[in-house]
N, C-alpha and C positions, 0 to 999 in steps of 0.2 A: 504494500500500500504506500503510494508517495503522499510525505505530510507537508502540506502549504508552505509549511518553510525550507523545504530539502532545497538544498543547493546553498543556502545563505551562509557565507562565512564571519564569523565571531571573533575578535581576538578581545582577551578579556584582564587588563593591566587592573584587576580589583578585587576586594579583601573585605570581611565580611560578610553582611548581609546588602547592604542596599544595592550595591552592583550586581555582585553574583547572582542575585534571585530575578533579575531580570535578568539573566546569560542563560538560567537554569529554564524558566519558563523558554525563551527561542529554544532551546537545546530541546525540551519536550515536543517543541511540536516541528522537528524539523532542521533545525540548524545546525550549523560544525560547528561548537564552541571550544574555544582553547583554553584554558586557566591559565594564566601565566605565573609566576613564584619564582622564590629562589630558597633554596637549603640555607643561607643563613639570612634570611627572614620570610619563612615561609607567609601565608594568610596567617591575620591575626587567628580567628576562628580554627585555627589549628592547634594554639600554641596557650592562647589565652582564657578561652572557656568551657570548662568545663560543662556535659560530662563527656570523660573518656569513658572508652570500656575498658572493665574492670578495673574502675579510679584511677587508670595509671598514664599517665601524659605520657602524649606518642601521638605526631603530629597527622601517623594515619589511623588512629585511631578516636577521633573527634567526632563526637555525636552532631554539632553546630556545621562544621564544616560539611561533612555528610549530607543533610540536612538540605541545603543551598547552596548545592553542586554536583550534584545527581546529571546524570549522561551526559557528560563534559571530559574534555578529554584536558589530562594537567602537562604542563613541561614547566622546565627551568631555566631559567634565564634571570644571570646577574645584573641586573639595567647598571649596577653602577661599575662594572666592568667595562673600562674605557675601549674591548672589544666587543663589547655586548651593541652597541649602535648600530654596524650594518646587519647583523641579528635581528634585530627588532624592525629594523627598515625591509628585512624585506617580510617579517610578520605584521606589517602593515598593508604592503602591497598584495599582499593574500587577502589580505582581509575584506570582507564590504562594511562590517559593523566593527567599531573599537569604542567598547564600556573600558571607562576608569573612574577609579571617587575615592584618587587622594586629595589633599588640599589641593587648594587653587596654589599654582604655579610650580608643581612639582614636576608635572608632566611635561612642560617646557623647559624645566632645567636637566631631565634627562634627555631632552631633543626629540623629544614624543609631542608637545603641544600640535595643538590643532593645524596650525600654520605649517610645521613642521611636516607631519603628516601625508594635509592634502597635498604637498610639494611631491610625495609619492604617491600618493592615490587621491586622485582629484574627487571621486564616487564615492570617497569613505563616509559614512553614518559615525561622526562619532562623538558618543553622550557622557558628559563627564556632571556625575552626583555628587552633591556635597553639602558639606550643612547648610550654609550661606547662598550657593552661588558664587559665580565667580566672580561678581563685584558689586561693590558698596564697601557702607564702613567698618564692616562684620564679616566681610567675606573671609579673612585670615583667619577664623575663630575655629578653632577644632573643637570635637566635643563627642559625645554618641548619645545614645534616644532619650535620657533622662532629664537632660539639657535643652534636647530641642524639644521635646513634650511641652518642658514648665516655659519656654521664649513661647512658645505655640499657645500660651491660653489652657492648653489642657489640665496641669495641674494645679493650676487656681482654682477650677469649676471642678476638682474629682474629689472627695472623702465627706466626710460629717462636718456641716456647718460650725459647731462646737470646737471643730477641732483643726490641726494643722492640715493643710494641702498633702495630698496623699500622689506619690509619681507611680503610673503606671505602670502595667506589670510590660516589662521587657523593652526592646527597643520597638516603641511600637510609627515612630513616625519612619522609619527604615522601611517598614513594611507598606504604610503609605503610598512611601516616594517609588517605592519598583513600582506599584501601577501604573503609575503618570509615567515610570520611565520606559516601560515594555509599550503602551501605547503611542509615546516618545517617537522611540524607535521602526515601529510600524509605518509612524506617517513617513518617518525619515528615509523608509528604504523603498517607500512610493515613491516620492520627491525624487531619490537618487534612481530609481530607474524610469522615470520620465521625461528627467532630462539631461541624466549620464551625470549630475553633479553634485558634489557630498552636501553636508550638512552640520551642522554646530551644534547641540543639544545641552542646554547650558541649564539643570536641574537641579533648584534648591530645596533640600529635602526639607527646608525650614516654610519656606511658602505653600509646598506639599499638605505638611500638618494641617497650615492656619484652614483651608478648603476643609478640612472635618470636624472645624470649628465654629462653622459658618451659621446655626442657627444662634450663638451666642454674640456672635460679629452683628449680623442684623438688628438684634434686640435694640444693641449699641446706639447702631446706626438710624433704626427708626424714632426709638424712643428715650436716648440716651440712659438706659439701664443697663446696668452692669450684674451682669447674670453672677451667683455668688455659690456657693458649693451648699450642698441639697441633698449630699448623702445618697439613699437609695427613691427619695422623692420625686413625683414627675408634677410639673406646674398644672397639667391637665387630666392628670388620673390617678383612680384612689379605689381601691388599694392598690400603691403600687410599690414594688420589693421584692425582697428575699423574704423568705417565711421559713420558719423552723419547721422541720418535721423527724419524724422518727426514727430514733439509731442517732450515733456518733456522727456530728459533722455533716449532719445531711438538709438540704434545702431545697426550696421551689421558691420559681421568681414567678409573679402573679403581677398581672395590669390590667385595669378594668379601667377602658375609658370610656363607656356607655352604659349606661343604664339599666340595657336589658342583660349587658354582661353583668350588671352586680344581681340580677334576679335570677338568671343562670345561675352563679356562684353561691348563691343562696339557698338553689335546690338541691345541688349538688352537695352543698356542707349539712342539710337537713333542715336548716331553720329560713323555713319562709317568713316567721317574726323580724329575722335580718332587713329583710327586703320593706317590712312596713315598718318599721320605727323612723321617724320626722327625723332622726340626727342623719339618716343616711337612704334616704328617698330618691333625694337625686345628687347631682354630680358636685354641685356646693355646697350641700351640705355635707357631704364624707368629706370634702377638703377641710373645714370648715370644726372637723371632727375626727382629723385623721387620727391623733393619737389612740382615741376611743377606737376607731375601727381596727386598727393595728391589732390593738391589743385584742378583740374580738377574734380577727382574723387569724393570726398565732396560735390562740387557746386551740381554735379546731386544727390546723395544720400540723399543730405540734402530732397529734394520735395518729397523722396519716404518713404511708408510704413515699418518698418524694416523687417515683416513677409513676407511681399508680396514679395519685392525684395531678397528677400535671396530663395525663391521659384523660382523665373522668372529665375538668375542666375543659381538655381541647374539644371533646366531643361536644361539651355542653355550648362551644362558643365561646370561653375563656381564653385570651393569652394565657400560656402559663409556661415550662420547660422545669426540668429538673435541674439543680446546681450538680455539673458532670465533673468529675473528678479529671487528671489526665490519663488515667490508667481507663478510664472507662471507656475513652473516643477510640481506640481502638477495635473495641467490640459492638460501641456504634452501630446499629442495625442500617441505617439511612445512609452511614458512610462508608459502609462494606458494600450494598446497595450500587453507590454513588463508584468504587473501586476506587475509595481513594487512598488508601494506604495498599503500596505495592513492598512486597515482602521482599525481597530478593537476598542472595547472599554477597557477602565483601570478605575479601581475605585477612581483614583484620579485625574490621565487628562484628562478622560472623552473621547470623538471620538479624536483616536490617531492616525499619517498614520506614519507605521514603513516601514524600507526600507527590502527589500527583497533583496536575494543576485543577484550580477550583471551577474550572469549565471546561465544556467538552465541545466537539467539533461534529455534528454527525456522521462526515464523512472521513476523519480523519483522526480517530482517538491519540490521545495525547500517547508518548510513549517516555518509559522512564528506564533508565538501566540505574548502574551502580555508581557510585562517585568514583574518583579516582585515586589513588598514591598519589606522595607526592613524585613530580613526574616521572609517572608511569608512563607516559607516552614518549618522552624524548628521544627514542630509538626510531620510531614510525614516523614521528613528527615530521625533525629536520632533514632526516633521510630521503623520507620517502613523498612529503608534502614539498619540503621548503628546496627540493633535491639539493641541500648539503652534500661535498664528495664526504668518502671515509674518513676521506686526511683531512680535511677543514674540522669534521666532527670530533673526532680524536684529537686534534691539536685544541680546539675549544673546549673539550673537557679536562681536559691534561692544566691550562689556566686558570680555571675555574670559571669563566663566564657560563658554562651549563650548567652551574648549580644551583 
């Protein structure tokens, strides 16, 4: 089966998440993607987060890396091996697509910047992520998700009012920015074959964020209010939360913003007296009353199942879901369903379940192999791609620029 993107070449100078996983998505549906690294500073995501398997660091044994670099092929290359330059020039000239998201201006002090570049491949698509952007007064600023989350509005508006600003679980504007960057890239390799000439992609993963911030932006903008942290409360429905239920650590999130969903919910909990008491009739008066209802709402959740109740609700017409542990999403009925954890083996983590992309194609299912070593491919690579002779090869490993 050919997938919509076979043929596209990738060369991929990026570390982490924000780059990779937009290299990782092309690579799913089609693309030759390269990793590029070097043995002495492999991807952070190698070296830096944990977990390994079997706790024990070992740069191919990286759950993170694994993770956001699945069917990608790795090599090595020393960029700052002052032989490493026509090495990369001509993994440019291979290339149609070149993802990077170090700082701004890094990639031109190793003779990689854009300008650089199109001087060898005038077609090249290439998108460089970063927290900032590559200009203003902020652009120099390093940082990773927790940084750009609280610049982003985000963790002003996340925890209990009562209490401190609460940062998000993980790098989550990383994940953001690969959307806009995979769509990015798309427009970009239209563009480049329309009319034979590359393209710039200048992505700040910080502007990224503010876009999923935007009903708090508006409020701003329309009615100068400043939206303030609200815990698990929504400004227009009531009950709305986590709710305690039964066993250790176990929950249901429940939102009821209509009516006939609090009289559903009321059937279903047993007490149609719910439904006719004047504190909580209709939708201002539960705001109006939320503690009271809270605490109603609790008392019955606590005696239920949290799987079962968020079942009984949906039928009835209630939002609700279970609070899913991570050990649960893999057994995930919907997501087994949906194929999206692909199990495959890796010769260092052993049965690995990689995540598959979060949409499908009808005609052309997404396809996931394993991650790579680190480079594992540098044999095939420069060989047999970049046709390297023996003796260039051997004399560039013997220096160290292939490592």
């Amino acid at each position: 089966m050919t997938l919509p993107l076979e043929g596209v070449r990738v060369v991929e100078f990026a570390a982490y998440a924000a780059g990779p996983m937009v290299g990782k998505y092309l690579a799913n549906f089609g693309a030759t993607v390269v990793h590029v690294e070097s043995r002495t500073r492999p991807d952070g995501l190698r070296t830096n987060y944990p977990p390994f398997k079997d706790n024990r660091p070992d740069p191919d044994a990286a759950g993170w890396f694994a993770f956001c670099n699945d069917t990608k092929y790795s090599v090595t290359l020393n960029l700052k091996h002052p032989r490493a330059r026509p090495v990369a020039e001509r993994l440019v000239r291979w290339a149609d697509v070149l993802i990077e998201n170090y700082a701004p201006g890094v990639m031109a002090r190793l003779g990689l910047g854009y300008e650089a570049v199109r001087a060898h491949n005038p077609r090249i698509v290439y998108l460089s992520s970063c927290n900032m952007g590559q200009t203003g007064p902020r652009a120099a600023q390093k940082g990773f998700g927790s940084q750009l989350t609280s610049q982003a509005g985000f963790t002003h508006l996340t925890g209990d009012p009562k209490d401190e600003p609460m940062l998000l679980f993980g790098p989550y504007i990383d994940f953001v920015a690969v959307g806009f960057g995979l769509v990015a890239v798309l427009a970009g390799l239209d563009y480049s074959r329309r009319t034979g000439r590359g393209v710039y992609i200048d992505l700040s993963q910080y502007e990224a964020g503010v876009h999923f911030v935007l009903p708090a932006v508006l409020d701003y903008e329309a009615n100068g209010r400043i939206l303030q942290r609200a815990g698990n409360r929504s400004p227009h429905a009531a009950p709305h939360g986590v709710y305690p239920c039964r066993g250790e650590d176990r929950w249901c999130a429940i939102a009821v913003e209509e009516d006939a969903q609090w009289q559903a919910l009321c059937r279903v909990a047993g007490h149609p007296e719910w439904a006719a008491d004047p504190r909580f009739d209709t939708a201002t008066a539960r705001k109006q009353h939320e503690e009271e209802l809270d605490a109603l709402v609790e008392g019955w959740t606590r005696q239920q199942e949290a799987g079962q109740l968020a079942e009984a609700l949906q039928a009835a017409g209630v939002p609700a879901a279970p609070v899913q542990r991570t050990s649960e999403l893999f057994a995930d009925p919907q997501l087994r369903h949906r194929d999206t954890w692909r199990q495959l083996a890796h010769p260092v983590l052993g049965s690995f379940h990689y995540l598959a992309p979060p949409f499908s194609l009808s005609e052309s299912p997404a396809r996931v192999s394993r991650s790579p070593l680190v480079g594992e491919h540098n044999n095939w690579f420069y060989r047999e791609v970049l046709e390297l002779s023996e003796e260039e090869v051997e004399e560039l490993e013997a220096e160290g620029v292939l490592r």
